[in-house]
N, C-alpha and C positions, 0 to 999 in steps of 0.2 A: 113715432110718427109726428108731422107737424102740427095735430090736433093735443099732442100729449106737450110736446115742447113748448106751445102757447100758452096751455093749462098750467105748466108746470111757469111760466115767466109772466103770467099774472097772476100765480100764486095759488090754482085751483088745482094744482093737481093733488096738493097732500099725502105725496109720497104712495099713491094709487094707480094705479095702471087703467088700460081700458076697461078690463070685464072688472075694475072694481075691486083686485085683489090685491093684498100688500104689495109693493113691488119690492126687486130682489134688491139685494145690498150692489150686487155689480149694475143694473140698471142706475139705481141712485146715483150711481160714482159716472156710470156715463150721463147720466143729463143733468150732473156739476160739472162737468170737463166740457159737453156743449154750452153751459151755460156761460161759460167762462170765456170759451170762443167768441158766441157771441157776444158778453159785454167787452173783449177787446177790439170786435170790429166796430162795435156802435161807437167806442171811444174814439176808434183813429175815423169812424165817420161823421163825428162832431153830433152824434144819436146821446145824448147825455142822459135824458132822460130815459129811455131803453134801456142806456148803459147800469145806470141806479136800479131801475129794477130789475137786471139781474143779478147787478150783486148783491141785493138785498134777500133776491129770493136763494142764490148759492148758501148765503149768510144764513137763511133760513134750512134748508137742508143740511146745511151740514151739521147745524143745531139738532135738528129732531134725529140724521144718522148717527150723531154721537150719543144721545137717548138713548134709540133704538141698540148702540152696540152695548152701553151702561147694562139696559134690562139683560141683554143676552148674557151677558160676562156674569150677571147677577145668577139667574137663570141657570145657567151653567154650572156654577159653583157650587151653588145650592143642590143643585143632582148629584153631582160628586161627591158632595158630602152624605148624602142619601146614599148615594151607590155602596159607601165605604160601611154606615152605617148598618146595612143588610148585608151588605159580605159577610160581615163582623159578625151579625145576628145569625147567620146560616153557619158559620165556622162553628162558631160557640155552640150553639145547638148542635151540632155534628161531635162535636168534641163533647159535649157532656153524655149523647147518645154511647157513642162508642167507649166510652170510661164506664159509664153504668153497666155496659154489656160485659165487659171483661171484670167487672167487680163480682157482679150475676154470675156468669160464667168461675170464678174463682170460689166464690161462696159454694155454689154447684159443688163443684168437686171437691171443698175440703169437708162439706158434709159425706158425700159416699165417701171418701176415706175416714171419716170418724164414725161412719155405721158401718163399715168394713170391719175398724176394728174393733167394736163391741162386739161385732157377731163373732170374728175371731176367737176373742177373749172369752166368749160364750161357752165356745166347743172346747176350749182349753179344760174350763172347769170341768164339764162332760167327763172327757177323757182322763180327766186327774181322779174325778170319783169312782170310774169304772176300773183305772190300774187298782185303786189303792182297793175295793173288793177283791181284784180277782192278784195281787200280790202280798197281802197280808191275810195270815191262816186265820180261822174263823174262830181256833181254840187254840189258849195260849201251851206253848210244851212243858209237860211235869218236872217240877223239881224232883231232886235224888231224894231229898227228903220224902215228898212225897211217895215216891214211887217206893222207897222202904220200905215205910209204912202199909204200904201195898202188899207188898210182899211178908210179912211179919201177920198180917192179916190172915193170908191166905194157909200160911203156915201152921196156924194158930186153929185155922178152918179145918185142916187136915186133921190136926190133933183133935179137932171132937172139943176142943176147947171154947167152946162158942160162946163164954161170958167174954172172955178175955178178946176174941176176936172180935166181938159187936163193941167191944171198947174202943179197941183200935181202926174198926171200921169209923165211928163216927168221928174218932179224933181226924181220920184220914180227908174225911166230908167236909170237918169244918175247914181241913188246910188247902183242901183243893178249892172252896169256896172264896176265902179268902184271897186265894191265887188268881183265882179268875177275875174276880174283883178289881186286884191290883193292874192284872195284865190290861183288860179294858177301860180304865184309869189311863194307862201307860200310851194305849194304843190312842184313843179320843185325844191325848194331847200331840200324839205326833202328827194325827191326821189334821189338827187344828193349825199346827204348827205349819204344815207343810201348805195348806192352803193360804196361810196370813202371804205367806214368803210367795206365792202364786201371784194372789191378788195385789200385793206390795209391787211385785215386778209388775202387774200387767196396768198398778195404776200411774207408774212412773212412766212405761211405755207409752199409757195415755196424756200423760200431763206436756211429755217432750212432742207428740203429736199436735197439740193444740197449743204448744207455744213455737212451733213452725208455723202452723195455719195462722196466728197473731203476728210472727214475724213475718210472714205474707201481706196482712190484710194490710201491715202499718208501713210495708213497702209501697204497696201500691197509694196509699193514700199519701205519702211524701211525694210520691212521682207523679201524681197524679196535681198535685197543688204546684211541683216545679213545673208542669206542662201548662197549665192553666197562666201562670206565672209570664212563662213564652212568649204565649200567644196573645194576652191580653200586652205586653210590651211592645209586641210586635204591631198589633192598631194601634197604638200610641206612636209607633215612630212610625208610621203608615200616614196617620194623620195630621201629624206637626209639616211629615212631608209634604202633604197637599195643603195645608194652611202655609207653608214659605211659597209654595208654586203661586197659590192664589194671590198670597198678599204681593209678590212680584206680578204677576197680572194685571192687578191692581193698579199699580204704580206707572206698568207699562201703558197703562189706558189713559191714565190721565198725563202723561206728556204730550205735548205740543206737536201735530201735525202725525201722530200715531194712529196707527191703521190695527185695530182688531180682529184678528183670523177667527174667526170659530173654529173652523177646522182642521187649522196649523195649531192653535193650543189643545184642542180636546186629545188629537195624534201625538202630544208632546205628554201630554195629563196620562193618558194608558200607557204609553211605554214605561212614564216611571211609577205607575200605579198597578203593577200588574195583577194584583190576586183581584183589586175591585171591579175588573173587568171581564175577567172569565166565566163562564156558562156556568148553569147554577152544579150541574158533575164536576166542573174544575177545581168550584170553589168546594166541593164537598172532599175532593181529592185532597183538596189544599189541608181542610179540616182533619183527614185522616189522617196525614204524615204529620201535622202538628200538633197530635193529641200523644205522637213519641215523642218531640221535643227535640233536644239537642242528642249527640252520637254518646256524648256520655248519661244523661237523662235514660235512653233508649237503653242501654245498655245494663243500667241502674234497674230498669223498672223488667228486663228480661229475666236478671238473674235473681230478682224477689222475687218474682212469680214462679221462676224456674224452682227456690228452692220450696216451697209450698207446693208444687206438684208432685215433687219427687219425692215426697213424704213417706 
């Protein structure tokens, strides 16, 4: 209006509009372009003094909209670097979330397969105790010796001979005694024997179990520091990226007769900034596929886990 353009060329407007609110960056740029109008017609109208002050007050505007674009560019920058910052922060946390679940989750199962196989090895011993009752006789079988004696006895018994037969009875007694003696000697060592070789096999079965489930745990924890490794390289060169964008920004700003977009840089900032700008699902998406890492990482940390379950 012609109230704002007077304000504005005797120096009252202060870059304010009528109701008093900032005014926008394209107004600015129109009431320096009128401004400028006018100081060329006040020149060719021999208006010198008009003409002075507006090029003093252009001189003035364009001072305070180079400010104004300074803080923006500042302003801006600084969010970006914030944006990046929380990306980073939400990824990372997403990525340590989902690594402790599958660490939990592996823990999980190689316990129920090592309480599997104790109860296994449980029922083994059971049914090793109840074969060896019900397959070894409960009396050991007479020697020929003995059983002579037996019969020499008996012979002895017919004949009315009953000193000579209580002799041979008892000699009989003490060799059957003796026998059984030895036999259950013989037997306690085979049934000892036969459970060592049991418990031997079923602790080696156990030892190869738990150094699967260790060959597991120390898979996941190499792949799990190469993923970390990734990702944290990955905001590192995320970051250098937007510090060369910025520090060209920079540059671009303070050359002579340079014009500052907001909006042409921030659209230039997200295309090549992509994860620090997607919705906080994006970025947790993001966090999910880069807690696999690389095709060979991925692949790495499938077939350690793979072999800890198949235990």
């Amino acid at each position: 209006s012609m109230k704002q353009f007077r304000d504005e060329l005797n120096g009252g407007g202060s870059q304010h509009g009528e109701d008093g609110n900032q005014m926008e960056p394209d107004n600015i740029q129109g009431f320096i372009e009128i401004l400028y109008e006018h100081q060329i017609n006040c020149e060719k109208q021999g208006k010198y003094v008009e003409a002075e002050l507006a090029k003093n007050r252009i001189s003035e505007l364009k001072k305070k909209e180079k400010q104004r674009q300074d803080e923006s560019l500042r302003q801006k920058q600084m969010n970006e670097k914030l944006e990046i910052e929380q990306a980073h922060l939400v990824e990372f946390n997403e990525f340590n979330r989902e690594w402790d679940e599958k660490m939990n989750d592996f823990h999980s199962h190689a316990q129920i397969l090592e309480k599997g196989m104790l109860e296994k090895h449980e029922q083994e011993i059971m049914e090793f105790r109840d074969n060896i009752d019900h397959n070894l006789p409960e009396r050991p079988k007479l020697s020929a010796e003995l059983l002579n004696q037996r019969k020499i006895q008996e012979n002895l018994a017919r004949q009315k001979d009953y000193q000579e037969a209580h002799k041979v009875q008892l000699r009989a007694q003490h060799m059957e005694k003796e026998e059984f003696g030895k036999w259950q000697e013989d037997r306690g060592r085979k049934i000892d024997l036969e459970e060592k070789r049991l418990l031997h096999a079923q602790e080696q079965e156990l030892n190869a179990l738990r150094k699967k489930i260790q060959a597991g745990h120390d898979q996941q924890r190499r792949q799990r520091a190469l993923a970390l490794e990734e990702l944290l390289q990955r905001y590192q060169n995320v970051k250098k990226e937007l510090e060369s964008q910025q520090k060209h920004e920079l540059i671009r700003s303070k050359k002579p007769g340079s014009k500052y977009l907001d909006s042409a840089n921030t659209s230039l900032m997200r295309s090549s900034l992509g994860f620090t700008r997607k919705s906080t699902d994006s970025k947790r998406s993001s966090a999910r596929s880069s807690v696999q890492g690389t095709p060979r990482a991925r692949k790495s940390h499938d077939e350690g886990y793979g072999r800890a379950t198949k235990v």
